[in-house]
N, C-alpha and C positions, 0 to 999 in steps of 0.2 A: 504494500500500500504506500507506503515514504516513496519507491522507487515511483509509481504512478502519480504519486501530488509532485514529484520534483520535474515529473517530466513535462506536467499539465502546466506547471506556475512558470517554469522555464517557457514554453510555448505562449502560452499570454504574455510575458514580459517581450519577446521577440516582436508579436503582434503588437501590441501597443505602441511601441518604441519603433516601429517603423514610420508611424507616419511625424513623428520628432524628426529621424535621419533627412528626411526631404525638405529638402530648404525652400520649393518652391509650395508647399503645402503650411496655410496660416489658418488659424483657426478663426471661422468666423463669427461663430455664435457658441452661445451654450444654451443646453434643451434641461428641463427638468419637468418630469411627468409622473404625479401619484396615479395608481393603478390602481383600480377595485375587479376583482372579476371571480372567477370560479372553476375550481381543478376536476375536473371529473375523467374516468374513462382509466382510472389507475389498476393495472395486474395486480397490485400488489392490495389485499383487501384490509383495509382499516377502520371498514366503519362507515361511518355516514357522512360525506363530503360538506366542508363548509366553503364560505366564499374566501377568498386568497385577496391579500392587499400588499402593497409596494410601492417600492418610488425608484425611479430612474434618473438620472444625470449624463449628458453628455454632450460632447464636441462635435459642431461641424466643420469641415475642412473645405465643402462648397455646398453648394445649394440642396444636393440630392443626394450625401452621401451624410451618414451619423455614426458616430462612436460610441457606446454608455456603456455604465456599467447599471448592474440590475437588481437591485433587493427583492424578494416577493415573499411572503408569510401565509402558512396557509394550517389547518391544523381540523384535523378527524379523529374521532374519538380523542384519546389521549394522547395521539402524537400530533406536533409540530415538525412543520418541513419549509428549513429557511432555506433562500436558495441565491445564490452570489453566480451572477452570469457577467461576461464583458460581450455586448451583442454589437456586430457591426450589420447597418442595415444601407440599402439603396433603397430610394423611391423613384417612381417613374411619375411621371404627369398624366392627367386623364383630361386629355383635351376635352372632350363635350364638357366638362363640368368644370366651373372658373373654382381656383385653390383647391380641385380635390386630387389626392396622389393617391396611389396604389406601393405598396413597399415590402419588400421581403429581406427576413432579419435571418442570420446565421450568428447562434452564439455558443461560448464554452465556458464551464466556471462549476461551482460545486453545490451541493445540496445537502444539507445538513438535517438529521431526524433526530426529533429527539423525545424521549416519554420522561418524564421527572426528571431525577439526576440522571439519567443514562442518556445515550445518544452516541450515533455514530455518522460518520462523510462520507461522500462519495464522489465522484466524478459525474458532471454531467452535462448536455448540451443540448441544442435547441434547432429547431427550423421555424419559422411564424411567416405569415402572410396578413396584411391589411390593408385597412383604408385611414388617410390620414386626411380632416376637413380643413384646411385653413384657413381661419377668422381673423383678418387682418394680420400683421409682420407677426404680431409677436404672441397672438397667441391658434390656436390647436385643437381640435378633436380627433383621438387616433382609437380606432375598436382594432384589435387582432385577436386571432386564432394560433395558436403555440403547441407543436409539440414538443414536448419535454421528457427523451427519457433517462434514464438514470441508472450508470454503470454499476453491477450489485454483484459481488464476489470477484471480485477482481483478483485478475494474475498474470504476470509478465513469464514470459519464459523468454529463453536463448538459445542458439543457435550457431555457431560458429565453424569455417568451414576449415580445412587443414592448408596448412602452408603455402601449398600449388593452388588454391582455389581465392586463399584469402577471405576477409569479411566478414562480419556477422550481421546475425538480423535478429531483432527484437518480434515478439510475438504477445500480443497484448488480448487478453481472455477474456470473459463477461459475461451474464447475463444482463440482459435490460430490463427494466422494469418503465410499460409506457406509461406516459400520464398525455394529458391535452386539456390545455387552459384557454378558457376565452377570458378577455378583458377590455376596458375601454376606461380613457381616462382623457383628462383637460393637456394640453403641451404648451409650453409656459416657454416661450423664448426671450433671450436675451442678447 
């Protein structure tokens, strides 16, 4: 598990810190969006689904492209499931309609479950699709659709070849556990 968080926090720092390396990339705005919505459709049975709440923060570098990172809380029966994502999204424009965009998010980050004092991490990542309304510059209406699964026994093996072959390769194991979240919140630009 160390081996997969070092690998996961390694790879976000690479992603993030890329669009820093580009000199001709300035940030133009910051976004900040509290989320209400609701986690259903999870393999993993816990009970009776309640609605999930969060807040997002992030950077655009132009008009159609976003950085965040991603909080969301959600909690069934007696577990809690917090969930730390870094989502990078594009929007396209929907000509017929004035300020309305269409946008698809790909993100990676972790999910935390927890019952009392116990709880345990995991690795996890995302795909969403939505619509986002835009009400004057600064501010937003965004609804999305997210799935969310969540890496669950996790295991790295290895592989290495001899001398004359060279190279190894990592082999990264798992079950998933689906979940799929709808949400819709206010986008608060600055």
């Amino acid at each position: 598990m160390r081996v997969l968080t070092a690998l996961v926090a390694f790879g976000a720092a690479v992603v993030l810190a890329a669009p820093a390396r580009a000199q001709s990339n300035e940030i133009q705005s910051v976004e900040i969006a509290p989320i209400v919505g609701l986690r259903m459709g999870s393999t993993f049975d816990v009970g009776e689904v309640g609605p999930t709440y969060g807040l997002s923060a992030g950077v655009r570098f132009d008009d159609y492209s976003l950085v965040e990172i991603r909080w969301t809380r959600g909690e069934a029966g007696d577990i809690s499931q917090n969930q730390f994502h870094a989502d990078f999204t594009r929007e396209f424009p929907v000509e017929e309609v004035r300020g309305l965009r269409s946008f698809l998010t790909g993100s990676l980050g972790l999910t935390h479950f927890g019952a009392g004092p116990d709880g345990f991490t995991r690795f996890s990542f995302g795909l969403s699709g939505g619509l986002k309304q835009l009400i004057g510059s600064r501010l937003a209406i965004r609804a999305e659709a997210q799935w969310l699964p969540i890496v669950f026994q996790p295991s790295v093996s290895a592989f290495c070849g001899s001398a004359q072959f060279g190279g190894c390769a990592l082999f990264f194991h798992g079950s998933l556990l689906q979940q799929f979240q709808v949400g819709v919140g206010p986008v608060i630009r600055f």
